[in-house]
Structures are given as structure tokens and as C-alpha cells.
C-alpha positions as CSV (number, residue, x, y, z in Angstrom):
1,X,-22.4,-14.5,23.0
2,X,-23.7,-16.1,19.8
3,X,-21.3,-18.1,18.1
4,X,-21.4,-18.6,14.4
5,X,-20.4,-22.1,12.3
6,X,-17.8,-21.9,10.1
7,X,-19.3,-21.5,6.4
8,X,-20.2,-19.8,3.8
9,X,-22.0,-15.8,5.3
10,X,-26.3,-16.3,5.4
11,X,-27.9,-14.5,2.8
12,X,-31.2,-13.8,4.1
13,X,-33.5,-13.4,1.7
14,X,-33.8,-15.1,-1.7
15,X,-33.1,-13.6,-5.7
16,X,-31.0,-13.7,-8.4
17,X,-28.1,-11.2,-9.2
18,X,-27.7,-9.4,-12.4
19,X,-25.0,-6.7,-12.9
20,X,-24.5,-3.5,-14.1
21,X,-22.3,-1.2,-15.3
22,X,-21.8,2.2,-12.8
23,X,-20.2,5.1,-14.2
24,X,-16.6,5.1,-12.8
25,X,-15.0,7.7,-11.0
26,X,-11.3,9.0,-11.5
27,X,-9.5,6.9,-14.5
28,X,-11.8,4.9,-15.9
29,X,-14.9,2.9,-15.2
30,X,-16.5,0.8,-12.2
31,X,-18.6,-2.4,-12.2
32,X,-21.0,-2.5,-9.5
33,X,-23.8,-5.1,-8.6
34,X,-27.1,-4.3,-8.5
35,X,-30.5,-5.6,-9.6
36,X,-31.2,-7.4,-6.8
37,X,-35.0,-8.1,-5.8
38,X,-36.1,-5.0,-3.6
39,X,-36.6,-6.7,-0.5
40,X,-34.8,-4.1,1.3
41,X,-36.4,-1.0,2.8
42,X,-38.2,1.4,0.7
43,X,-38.2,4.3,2.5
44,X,-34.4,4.8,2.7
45,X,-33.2,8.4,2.6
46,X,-32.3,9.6,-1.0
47,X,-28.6,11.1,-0.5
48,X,-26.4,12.8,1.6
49,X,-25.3,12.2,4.7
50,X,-28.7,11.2,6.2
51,X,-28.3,8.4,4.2
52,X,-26.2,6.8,6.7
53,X,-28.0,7.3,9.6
54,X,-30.7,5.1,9.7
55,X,-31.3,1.2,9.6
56,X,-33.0,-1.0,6.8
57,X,-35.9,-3.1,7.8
58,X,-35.0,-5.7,5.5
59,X,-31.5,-6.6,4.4
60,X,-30.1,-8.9,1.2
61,X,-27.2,-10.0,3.0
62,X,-25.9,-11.2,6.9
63,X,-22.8,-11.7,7.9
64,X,-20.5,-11.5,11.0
65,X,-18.1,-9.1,9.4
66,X,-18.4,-6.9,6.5
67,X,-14.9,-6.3,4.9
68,X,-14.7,-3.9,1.8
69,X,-12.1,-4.5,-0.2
70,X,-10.5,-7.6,-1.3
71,X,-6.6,-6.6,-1.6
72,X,-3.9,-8.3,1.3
73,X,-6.1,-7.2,4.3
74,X,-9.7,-7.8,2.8
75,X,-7.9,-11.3,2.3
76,X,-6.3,-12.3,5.2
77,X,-9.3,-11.1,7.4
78,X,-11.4,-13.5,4.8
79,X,-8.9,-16.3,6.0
80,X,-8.9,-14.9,10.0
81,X,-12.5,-14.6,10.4
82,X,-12.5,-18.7,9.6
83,X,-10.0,-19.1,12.3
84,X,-12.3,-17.5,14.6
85,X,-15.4,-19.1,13.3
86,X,-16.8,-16.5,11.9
87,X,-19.0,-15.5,8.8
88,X,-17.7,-12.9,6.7
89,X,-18.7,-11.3,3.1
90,X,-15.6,-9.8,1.4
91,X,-17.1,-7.2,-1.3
92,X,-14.3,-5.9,-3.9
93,X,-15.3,-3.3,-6.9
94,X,-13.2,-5.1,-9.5
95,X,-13.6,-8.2,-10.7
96,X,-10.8,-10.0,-9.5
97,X,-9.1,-9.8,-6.0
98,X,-5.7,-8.5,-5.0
99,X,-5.4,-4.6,-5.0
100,X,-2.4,-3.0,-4.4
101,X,-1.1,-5.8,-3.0
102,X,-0.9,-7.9,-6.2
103,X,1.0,-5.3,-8.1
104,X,3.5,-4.4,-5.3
105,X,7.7,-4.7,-5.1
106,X,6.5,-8.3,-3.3
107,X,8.8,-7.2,0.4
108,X,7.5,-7.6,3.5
109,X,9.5,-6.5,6.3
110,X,9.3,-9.4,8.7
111,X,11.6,-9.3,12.0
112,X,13.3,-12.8,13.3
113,X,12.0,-15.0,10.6
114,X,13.6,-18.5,10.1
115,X,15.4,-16.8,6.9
116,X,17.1,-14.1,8.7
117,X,18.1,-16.8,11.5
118,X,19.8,-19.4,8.7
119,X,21.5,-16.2,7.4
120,X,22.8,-15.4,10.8
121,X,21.0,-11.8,11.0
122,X,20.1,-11.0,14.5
123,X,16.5,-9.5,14.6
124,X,13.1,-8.8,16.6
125,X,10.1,-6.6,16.5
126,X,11.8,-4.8,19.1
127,X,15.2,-3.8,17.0
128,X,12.8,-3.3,14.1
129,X,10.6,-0.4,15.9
130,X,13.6,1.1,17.0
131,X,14.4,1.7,13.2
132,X,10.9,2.8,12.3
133,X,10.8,5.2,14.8
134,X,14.0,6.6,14.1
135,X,13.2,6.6,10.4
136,X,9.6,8.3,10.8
137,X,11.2,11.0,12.8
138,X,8.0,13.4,13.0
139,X,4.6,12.7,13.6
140,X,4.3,9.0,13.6
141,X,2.0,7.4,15.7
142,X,4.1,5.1,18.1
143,X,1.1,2.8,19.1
144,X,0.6,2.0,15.2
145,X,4.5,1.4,14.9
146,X,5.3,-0.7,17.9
147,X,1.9,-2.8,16.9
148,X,3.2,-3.3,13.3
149,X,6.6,-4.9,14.3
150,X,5.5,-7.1,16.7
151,X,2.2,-8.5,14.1
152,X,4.8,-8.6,11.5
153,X,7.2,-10.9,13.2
154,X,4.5,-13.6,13.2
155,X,4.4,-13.1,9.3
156,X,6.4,-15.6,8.0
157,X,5.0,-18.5,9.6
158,X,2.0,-18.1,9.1
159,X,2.1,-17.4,5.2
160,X,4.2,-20.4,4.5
161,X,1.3,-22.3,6.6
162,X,-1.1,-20.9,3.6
163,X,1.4,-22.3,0.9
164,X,3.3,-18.7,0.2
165,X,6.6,-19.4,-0.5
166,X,9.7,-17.0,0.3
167,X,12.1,-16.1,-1.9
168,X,15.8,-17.7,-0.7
169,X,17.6,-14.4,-2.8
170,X,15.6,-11.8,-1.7
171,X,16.2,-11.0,1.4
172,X,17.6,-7.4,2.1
173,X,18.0,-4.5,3.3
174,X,16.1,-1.1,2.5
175,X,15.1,2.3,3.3
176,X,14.1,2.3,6.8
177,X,15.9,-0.6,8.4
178,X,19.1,-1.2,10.3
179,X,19.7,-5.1,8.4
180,X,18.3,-7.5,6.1
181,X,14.7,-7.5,6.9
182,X,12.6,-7.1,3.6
183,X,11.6,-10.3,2.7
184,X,10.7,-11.1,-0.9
185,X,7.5,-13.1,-2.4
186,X,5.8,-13.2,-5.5
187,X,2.4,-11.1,-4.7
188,X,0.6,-12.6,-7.3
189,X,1.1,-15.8,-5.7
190,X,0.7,-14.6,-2.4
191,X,-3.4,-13.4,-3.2
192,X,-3.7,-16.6,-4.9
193,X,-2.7,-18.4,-1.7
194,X,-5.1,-15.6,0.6
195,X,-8.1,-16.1,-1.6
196,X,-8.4,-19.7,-1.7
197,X,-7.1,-19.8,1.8
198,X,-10.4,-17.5,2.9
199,X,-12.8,-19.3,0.2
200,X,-11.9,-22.7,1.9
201,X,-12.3,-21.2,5.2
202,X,-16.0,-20.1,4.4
203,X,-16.0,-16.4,3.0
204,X,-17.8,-15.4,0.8
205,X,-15.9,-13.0,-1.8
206,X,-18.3,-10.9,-4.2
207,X,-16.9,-9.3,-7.0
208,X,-18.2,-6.1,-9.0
209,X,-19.8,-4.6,-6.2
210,X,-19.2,-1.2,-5.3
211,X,-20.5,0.1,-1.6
212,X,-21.6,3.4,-1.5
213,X,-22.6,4.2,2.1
214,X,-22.2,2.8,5.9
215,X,-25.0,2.0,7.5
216,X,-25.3,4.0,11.0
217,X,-27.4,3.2,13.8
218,X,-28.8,6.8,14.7
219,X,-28.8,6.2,18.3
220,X,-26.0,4.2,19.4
221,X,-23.9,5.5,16.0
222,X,-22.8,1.4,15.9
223,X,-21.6,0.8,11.7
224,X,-24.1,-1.8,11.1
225,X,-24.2,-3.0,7.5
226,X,-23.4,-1.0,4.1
227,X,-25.1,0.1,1.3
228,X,-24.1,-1.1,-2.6
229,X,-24.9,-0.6,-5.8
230,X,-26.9,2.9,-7.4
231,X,-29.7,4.8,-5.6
232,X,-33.3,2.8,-6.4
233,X,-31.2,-0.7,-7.0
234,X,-29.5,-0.6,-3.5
235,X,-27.9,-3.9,-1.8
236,X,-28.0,-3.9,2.0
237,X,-25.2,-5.9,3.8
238,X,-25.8,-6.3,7.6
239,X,-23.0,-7.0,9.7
240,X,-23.6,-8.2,12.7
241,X,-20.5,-7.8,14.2
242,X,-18.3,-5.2,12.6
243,X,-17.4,-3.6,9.2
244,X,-13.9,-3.4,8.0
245,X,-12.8,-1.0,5.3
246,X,-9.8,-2.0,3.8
247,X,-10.9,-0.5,0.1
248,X,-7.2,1.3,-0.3
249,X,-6.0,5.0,-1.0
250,X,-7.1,7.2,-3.4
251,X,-4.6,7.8,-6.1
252,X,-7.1,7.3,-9.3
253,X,-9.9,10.0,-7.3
254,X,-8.2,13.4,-9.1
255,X,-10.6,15.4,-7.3
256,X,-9.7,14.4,-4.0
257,X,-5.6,14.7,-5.3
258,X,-6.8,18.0,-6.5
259,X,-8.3,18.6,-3.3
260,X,-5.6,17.9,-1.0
261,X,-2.7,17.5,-2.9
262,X,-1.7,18.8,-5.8
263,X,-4.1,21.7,-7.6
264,X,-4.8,21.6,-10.8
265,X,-1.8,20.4,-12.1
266,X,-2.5,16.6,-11.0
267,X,-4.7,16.6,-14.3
268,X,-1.7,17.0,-16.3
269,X,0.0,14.2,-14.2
270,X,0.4,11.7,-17.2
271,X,1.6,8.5,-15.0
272,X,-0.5,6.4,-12.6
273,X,0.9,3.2,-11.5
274,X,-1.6,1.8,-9.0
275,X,-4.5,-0.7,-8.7
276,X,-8.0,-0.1,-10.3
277,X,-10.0,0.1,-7.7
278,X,-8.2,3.0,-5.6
279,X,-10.5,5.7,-6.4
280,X,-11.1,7.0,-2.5
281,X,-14.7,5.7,-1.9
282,X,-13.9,4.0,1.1
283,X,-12.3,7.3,3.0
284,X,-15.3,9.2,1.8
285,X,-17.7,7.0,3.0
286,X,-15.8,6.9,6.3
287,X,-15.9,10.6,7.0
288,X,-19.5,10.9,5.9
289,X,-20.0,9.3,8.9
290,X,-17.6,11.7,10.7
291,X,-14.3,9.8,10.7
292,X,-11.4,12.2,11.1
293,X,-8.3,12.2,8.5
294,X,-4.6,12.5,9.3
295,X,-2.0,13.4,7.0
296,X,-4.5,14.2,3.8
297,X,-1.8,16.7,2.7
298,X,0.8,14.4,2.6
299,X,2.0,12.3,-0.2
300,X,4.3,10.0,-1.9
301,X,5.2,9.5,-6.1
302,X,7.4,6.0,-7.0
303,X,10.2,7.3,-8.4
304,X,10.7,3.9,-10.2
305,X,9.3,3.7,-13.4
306,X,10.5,4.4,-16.9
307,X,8.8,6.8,-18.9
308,X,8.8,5.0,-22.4
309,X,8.0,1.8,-21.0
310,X,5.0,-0.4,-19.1
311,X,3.9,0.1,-15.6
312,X,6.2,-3.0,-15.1
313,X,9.2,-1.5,-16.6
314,X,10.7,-0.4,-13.1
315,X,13.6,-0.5,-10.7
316,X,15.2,1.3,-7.6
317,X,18.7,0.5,-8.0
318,X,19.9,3.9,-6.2
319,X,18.7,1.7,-2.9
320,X,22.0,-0.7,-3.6
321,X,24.2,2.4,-4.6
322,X,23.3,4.2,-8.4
323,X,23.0,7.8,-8.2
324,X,20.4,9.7,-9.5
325,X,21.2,12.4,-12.2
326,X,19.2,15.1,-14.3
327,X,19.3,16.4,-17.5
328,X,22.3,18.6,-17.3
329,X,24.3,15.9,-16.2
330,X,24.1,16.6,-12.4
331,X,22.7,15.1,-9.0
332,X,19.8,16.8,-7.1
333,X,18.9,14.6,-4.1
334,X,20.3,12.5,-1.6
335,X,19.1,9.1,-2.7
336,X,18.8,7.4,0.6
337,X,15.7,8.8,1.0
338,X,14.3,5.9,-0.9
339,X,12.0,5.3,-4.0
340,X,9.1,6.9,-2.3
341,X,10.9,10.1,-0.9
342,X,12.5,12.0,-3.6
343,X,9.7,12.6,-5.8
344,X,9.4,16.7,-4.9
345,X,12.9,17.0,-6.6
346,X,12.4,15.0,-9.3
347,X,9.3,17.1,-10.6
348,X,11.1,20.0,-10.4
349,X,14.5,18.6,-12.7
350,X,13.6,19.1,-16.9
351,X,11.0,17.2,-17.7
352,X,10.6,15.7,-14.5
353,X,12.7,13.0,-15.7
354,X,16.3,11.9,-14.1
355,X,18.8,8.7,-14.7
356,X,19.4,6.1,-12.6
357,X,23.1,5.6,-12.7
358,X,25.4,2.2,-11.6
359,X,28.4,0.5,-12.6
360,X,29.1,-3.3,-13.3
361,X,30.3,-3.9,-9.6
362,X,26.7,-3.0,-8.6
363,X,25.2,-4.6,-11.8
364,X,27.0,-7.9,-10.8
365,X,25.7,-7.8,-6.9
366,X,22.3,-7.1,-7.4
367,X,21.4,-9.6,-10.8
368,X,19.3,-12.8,-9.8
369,X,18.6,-11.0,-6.6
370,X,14.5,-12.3,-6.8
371,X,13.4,-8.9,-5.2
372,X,11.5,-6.6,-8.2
373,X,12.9,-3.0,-7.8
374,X,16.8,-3.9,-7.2
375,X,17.4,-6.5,-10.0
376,X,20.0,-5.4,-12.4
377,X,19.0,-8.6,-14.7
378,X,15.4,-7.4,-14.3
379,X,16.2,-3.8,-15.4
380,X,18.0,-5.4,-18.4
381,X,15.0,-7.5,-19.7
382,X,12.7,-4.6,-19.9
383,X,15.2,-3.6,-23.3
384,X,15.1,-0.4,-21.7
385,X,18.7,-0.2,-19.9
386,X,21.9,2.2,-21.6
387,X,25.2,0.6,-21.5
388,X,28.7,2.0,-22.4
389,X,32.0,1.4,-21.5
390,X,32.9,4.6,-20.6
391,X,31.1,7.2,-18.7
392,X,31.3,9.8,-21.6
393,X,29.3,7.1,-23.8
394,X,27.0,6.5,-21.5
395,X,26.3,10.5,-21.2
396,X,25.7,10.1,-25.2
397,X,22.9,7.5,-25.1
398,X,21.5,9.6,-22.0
399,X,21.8,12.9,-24.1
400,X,23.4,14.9,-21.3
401,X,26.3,16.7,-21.3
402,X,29.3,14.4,-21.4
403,X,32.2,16.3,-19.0
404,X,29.3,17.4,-16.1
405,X,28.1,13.4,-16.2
406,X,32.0,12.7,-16.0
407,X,32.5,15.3,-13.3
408,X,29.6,14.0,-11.5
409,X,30.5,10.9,-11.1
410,X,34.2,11.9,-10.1
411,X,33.4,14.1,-7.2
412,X,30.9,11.5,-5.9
413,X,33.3,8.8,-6.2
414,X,36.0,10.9,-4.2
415,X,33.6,11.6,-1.9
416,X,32.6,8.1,-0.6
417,X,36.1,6.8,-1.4
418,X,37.6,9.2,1.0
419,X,35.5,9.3,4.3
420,X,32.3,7.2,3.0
421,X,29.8,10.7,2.8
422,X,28.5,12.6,-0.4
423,X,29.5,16.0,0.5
424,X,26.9,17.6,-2.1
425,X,23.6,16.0,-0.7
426,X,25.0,14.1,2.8
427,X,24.2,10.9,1.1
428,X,26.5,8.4,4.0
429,X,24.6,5.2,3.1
430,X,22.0,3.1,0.6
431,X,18.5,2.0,1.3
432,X,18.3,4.3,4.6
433,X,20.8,1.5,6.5
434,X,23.8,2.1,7.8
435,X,25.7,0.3,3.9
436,X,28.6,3.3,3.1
437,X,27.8,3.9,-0.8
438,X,29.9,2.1,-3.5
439,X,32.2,4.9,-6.1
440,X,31.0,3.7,-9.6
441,X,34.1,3.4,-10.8
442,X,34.0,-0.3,-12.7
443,X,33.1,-0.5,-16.3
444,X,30.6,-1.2,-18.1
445,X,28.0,1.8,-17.1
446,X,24.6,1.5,-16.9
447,X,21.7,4.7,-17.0
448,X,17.9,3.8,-16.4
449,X,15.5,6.8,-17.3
450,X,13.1,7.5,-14.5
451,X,9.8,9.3,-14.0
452,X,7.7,10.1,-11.3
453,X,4.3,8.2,-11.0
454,X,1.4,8.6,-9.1
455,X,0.9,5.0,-7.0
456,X,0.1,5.3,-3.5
457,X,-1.7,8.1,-1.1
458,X,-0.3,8.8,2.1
459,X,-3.3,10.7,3.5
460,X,-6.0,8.2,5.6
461,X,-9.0,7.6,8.2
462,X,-7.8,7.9,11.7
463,X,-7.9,4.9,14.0
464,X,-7.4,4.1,18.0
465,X,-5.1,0.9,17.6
466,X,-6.1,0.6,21.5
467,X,-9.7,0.0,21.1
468,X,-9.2,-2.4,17.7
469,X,-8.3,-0.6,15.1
470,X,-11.7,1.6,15.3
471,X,-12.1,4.5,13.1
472,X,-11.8,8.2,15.0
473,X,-14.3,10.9,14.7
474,X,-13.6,14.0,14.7
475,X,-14.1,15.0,18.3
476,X,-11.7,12.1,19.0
477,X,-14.4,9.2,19.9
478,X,-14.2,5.5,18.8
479,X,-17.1,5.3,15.7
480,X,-18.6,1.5,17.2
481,X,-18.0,-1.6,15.3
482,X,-16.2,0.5,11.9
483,X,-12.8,-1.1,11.7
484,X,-9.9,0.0,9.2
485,X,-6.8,-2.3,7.6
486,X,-4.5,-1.4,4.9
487,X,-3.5,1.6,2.5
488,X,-6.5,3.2,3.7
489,X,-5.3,4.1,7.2
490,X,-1.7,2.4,7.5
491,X,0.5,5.1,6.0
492,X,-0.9,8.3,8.1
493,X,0.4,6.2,10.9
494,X,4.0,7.4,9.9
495,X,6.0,10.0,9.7
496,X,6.4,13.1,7.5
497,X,8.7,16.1,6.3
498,X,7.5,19.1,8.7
499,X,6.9,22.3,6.5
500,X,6.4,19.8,2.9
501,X,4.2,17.9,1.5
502,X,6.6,14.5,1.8
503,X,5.1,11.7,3.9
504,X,7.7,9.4,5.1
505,X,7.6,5.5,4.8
506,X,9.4,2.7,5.1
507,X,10.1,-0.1,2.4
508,X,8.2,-3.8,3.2
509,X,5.6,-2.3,5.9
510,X,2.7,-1.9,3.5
511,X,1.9,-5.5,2.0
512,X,3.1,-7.2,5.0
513,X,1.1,-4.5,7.3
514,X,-2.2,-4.4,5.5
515,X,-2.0,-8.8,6.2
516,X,-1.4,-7.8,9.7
517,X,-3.8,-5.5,10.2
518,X,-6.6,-7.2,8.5
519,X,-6.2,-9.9,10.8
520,X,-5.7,-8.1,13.8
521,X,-9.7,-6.3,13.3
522,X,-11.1,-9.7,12.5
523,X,-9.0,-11.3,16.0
524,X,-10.7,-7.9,17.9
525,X,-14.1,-8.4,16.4
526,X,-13.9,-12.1,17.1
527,X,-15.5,-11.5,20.9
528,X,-18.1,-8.8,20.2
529,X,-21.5,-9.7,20.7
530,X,-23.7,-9.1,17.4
531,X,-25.4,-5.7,17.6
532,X,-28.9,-6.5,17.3
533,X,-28.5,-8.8,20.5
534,X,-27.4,-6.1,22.7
């Protein structure tokens, strides 16, 4: 088997870059690189899905390991593959790394770390996929699941060996899980640590470069390489070992959301809260080669964000105990269900707007907290949070009627007061654990306006976690060598609503799983002989 030195991926033939700006799909535009000296093959099909099936003569760029996408899994794989003494190129379409993952809550659901031990919480992987699998309910794939808890659990140590550092005050529980488990970071800090963690390990991270295509050999259908950059100004990446698409979701592609989501109406949809670069290429260019999709139809809004303020200007207190109230003064859901579950009857309340309502014993519990959605101090600096003494002021500043927000909050109160269940909506605990929910009863009272927004897809490529993460065709068969990590294949692991369009997740599983997972492909990869040497 060749073996590859640590250092920076070969490029194989020499020239100079220049960039250019590529029209951008969805929301806004795309940088892409191109320019390069045309060294590559000239006879390379013009579109379509031919495109893909056929092999350069010449490529601009070798490397082990092709990784699309430079978010948590593009990342860690960067840092994995120098682990394994490998050569990787790490190509990301916007000009600086971090994806999703540096604009996340910042919880990773981590079972039996050190933090949980000096706490005294009793955890494992094992306890942990006992409350996924219980929470996913329906059609989860149990392979993903029991993989996920048991990668995760190794999570903490090795991010604090890259410099990440946890936060003390942030560890809790949430939607999905049976204890404290969600662990708290800054993600900002966390990328930070990831990039120059895989930069010093020898990968080689290209910015403003857009890929287009797989490369497929038409024989063996191995993923050999990809294509960037515009048709006549091509860049050809060879990877010698495997390609791993971690290029996230498609929440900014409104044709695809039109497609398989919403209709028409998504174009009237006036809040997106995501990263940049999420604009579906990377699922398109997987099932141009034939990859099969799971759970396209499926989908999730945060139900976080305020309408009048920034895409920061966000909190989930209903996870520690606020209800969740319309217009007319009245509850609609059962807010266990969590930030990412209760967005089908918040679009159909007036205006698709609701109030996130708590009391000061809740407001003095959750403040300083260090975790992003369920900081009542966090809620208050956005300049955004109503406060009154009583609940009839409160109604006032929320402009609902006054005795239905009073009689409300009465009813819910004697509810949970009496035998610790909502008899409206079955609400019987916060965040999805088994927490009995707190009466707001305790002056002063706080309302947060809250919106639906458009920030992650649940749809994604299939993959056979057996055989390395591998991409799925169609007929069921492994696609060689084509690898997937991260928001573009972890959340149609898990579970949905039967007979909606509501995808169910879990809180702390994405960050922490796309880290995981992008490690896992590189470790799998790690003792594949390079395709041409076959």
C-alpha cells in the first residue's frame, strides 16, 4: 500500500491562480476559482451527467483525500487525515472556513465526559443511544445512531487536545436526552482550533472554490477526483484515495426547497438563518452520480429567532420551562418538542409569529448559563426582551388580549402544579427529558417574540455506515471511494413525524456529529490503496 508523508497535498502541475466571480445560486452570490493554466484534458464532456463519467488525462491537483467543504467535518477530517499520514485538499466555496458549524447554539452532546463525571452525572454512549432511539421514534437508522454515541463519547478529549475549551456553565440537558449531556463551546473558537489544527497537520485548505461535478471512473464507477470552477476554466482534483462531501444542506437552494419542501410559498419565506455556502451543490452533485436520498421531504425551521432583530437575536427558553403563546393570547403546541419541532404550528398562528413566555424563577436559573439559546441574560442584551410585573402588563407590551394571556398562564400553572402534565397539549417535561415544567407564577414576566426561520435541511445523500460512510445508489450499492460527513447526510439518519413533513432531531448531535463523522471517513479511507495502483 503506498504510504504518503505528512505535508502539505502535491499539486502536480505548475500555474498561477486567479479568481473569479460565479454567479450564485439561491441568496446571493458565489466565489469560485478558476483561471488556472489548462493543463487538464481538453476533450472533457460539456454538461450533464456524462460529465461525470469519464477521467482527465491531466489533473491540476493530487491528493489522498478530497474533502468538499470546510465546516466541523471538512475540518476535523483536515486534522484526521494528518493523524493518518495522509495528504488531503480541503476545498470550501466561501472565503473563510466554518459553515454551519461556526454559527451554531455551540452543544455537543458528548456521553461520559470528564465534566459530566466532576458533576456526578452518570453517562455512556450506551445510555445515550437508548435516548436517541427512543426520541427518533420512526424511521431512524439504528446503525447511524449507535455509531454516533459511541464516536461522540470520545469528543471531549480529543477537542481539548486541539486547545477547544469547554464551557464549566453550560452543561445541560435538552430535547432528546435523559440528563445533562449537551456540552457547551464557543464555535467560533472551536473552527479556529480545527483549521489551524489541520493547516499544521499538512492540509491544504482552498478557499473560493466551488466544485461542480464528481469525477467517475466509467468502468469500476470509483469517485476519483472532482471538477471546479465554470465550464472551459475547469480545475481537476484527483484523489487518490477517496472524496468526502461534507459541503452541508441546502437551505439557501429555493428551487430544491421548492422542490421538495414547501411550493411556492418558500419564496415568500422572509427569514433564513444559516451559513452561506448551503446552497445544495454537494447533494446534486452526489445524485448525478446516482446517489439515493432519504428523507428529502422532511424538514425542520428554528423556532428561535426574533423577527425585528439580527440573525443573533435568538433564544429557546421554552427548553428550561416558558411557554409558547400566539396572538390571541393562547398556547398551540407542546413545547417539549424542542426548538426544531414546532415550526408546522407556528406558521399556521397570525403572522406566524408566537411569544416565548417565563417568569423570574426561570429568568434567575437560566442567566450566566454560557449555552446560546437558554440564557435569560443573553435574551436581555439583544434589547429585545418585554418585562412587566404583572401578567396583564406583560399581555400589553405583547399586544394580546390581557384576560386569555392571564387565563393561559393560570390553567397551565394548575396543571403542572397539580400532577406535573399540561392537560391542553400533554406537555409532562422541558427539553424532551424527564424535568416536570415549572408554573410561572413569580414576578417579574418576561415575553420574547419568535419567528420561524429557515436554517437547516433535514433531507440528505444516503450512506452504508457499515462499509465507511459510502454514499448509496439507488439500487442500494456502495458508490466506491465517495464518502459523506455532516449536515449533508447526518440528519436523514433520524427520525420523523409519519404522515408530516416534521423531521425529528435531537439537540447537540449535529456539531459534535459532523466532527465525528468527518473523522470517522478519513480513519476508513486511511487503509485504501490509491485507485490508480489497483
Amino acid at each position: 500500500m503506498e504510504k504518503r508523508s505528512k505535508g502539505r497535498a502535491a499539486k502536480v502541475a505548475s500555474m498561477s491562480r486567479r479568481g473569479f466571480l460565479k454567479g450564485g445560486v439561491a441568496l446571493g452570490g458565489m466565489t469560485a476559482l478558476g483561471g488556472l493554466a489548462g493543463c487538464a484534458a481538453q476533450s472533457a464532456p460539456s454538461s450533464g451527467a456524462a460529465r461525470t463519467s469519464w477521467v482527465p488525462d491531466e489533473w491540476d491537483y493530487e491528493a489522498d483525500i478530497i474533502a468538499v467543504g470546510a465546516g466541523g467535518a471538512g475540518l476535523a477530517a483536515g486534522v484526521e487525515a494528518g493523524e493518518q499520514g495522509m495528504s488531503i485538499i480541503i476545498l470550501e466555496s466561501q472565503a473563510i472556513a466554518g459553515g454551519n458549524s461556526a454559527i451554531c447554539g455551540g452543544g455537543i452532546a458528548i456521553p461520559g465526559s470528564p465534566l459530566q463525571e466532576q458533576e456526578g452525572i452518570e453517562d455512556s454512549a450506551d445510555i445515550m443511544y437508548e435516548d436517541l432511539c427512543a426520541w427518533f421514534a420512526n424511521d431512524y437508522y439504528d446503525d447511524y445512531v449507535r455509531l454516533l454515541c459511541d464516536l461522540n463519547s470520545g469528543l471531549y478529549e480529543w477537542l481539548t487536545g486541539l486547545g477547544v475549551e469547554f464551557k464549566e456553565d453550560g452543561l445541560i440537558q435538552s430535547n432528546g436526552h435523559s440528563r445533562p449531556r449537551e456540552h457547551h463551546v464557543t464555535p467560533g473558537d472551536v473552527i479556529s482550533a480545527l483549521q489551524a489544527a489541520a493547516e499544521a497537520s499538512g492540509a491544504d485548505i482552498q478557499f473560493n472554490v466551488h466544485v461542480n461535478h464528481l469525477v467517475q471512473d466509467p468502468v469500476s464507477r470509483q469517485i476519483v477526483g472532482v471538477v471546479a470552477g465554470e465550464e472551459g476554466r475547469e480545475v481537476y482534483y484527483k484523489a487518490n484515495k477517496g472524496v468526502l462531501l461534507c459541503s452541508g444542506g441546502y437551505t439557501l437552494n429555493l428551487d430544491m426547497l421548492e422542490d421538495w419542501n414547501f411550493g411556492p410559498v418558500i419564496h415568500e419565506l422572509p427569514f433564513f438563518s444559516c451559513s452561506p455556502g448551503q446552497d445544495g451543490s454537494g447533494i446534486q452533485m452526489a445524485m448525478e452520480v446516482g446517489a439515493s436520498t432519504r428523507h428529502m421531504s422532511y424538514c425542520a425551521m428554528l423556532s428561535t429567532l426574533h423577527p425585528d432583530g439580527s440573525p443573533t437575536d435568538a433564544t429557546a427558553m421554552y427548553h428550561q420551562g416558558a411557554i409558547l403563546v400566539n396572538m390571541e393570547g393562547r398556547r398551540f403546541v407542546d413545547e417539549s418538542r424542542g426548538y426544531t419541532n414546532v415550526w408546522e404550528e407556528l406558521l399556521q398562528q397570525t403572522d406566524a409569529v408566537c411569544y416565548q413566555v417565563w417568569d423570574n424563577d426561570i429568568a434567575v436559573e437560566y442567566t450566566d448559563n454560557e449555552s446560546a439559546y437558554y440564557d435569560h441574560h443573553k435574551a436581555e442584551e439583544t434589547g429585545l426582551l418585554l418585562q412587566a410585573d404583572t401578567l396583564e402588563e406583560l399581555a400589553a407590551l405583547m399586544e394580546v388580549p390581557p384576560e386569555a394571556l392571564v387565563s393561559t398562564v393560570e390553567s397551565y400553572n394548575a396543571d403542572v402544579l397539580d400532577d406535573g402534565v399540561d392537560s391542553v397539549f400533554g406537555r409532562a417535561h422541558t427539553s424532551g427529558t424527564g424535568a416536570t415544567p415549572p408554573a410561572l407564577d413569580t414576578p417579574p414576566f418576561y415575553a420574547f417574540k419568535t419567528t420561524p426561520a429557515m436554517g437547516v435541511t433535514y433531507g440528505g445523500i444516503r450512506q452504508d455506515v457499515s462499509q465507511g460512510c459510502q454514499v448509496v445508489d439507488v439500487f442500494g450499492n456502495v458508490i466506491p471511494r465517495l464518502h459523506v460527513a455532516g449536515n449533508i447526510s447526518d440528519y436523514c439518519n433520524m427520525g420523523c413525524v409519519p404522515g408530516t413533513r416534521r423531521a425529528i432531531n435531537a439537540s447537540g448531535v449535529s456539531m459534535g456529529g459532523a466532527m465525528s463523522f468527518g473523522r470517522y471517513c478519513v480513519q476508513q479511507i486511511a487503509g485504501r490503496d490509491s485507485w490508480d495502483a489497483q
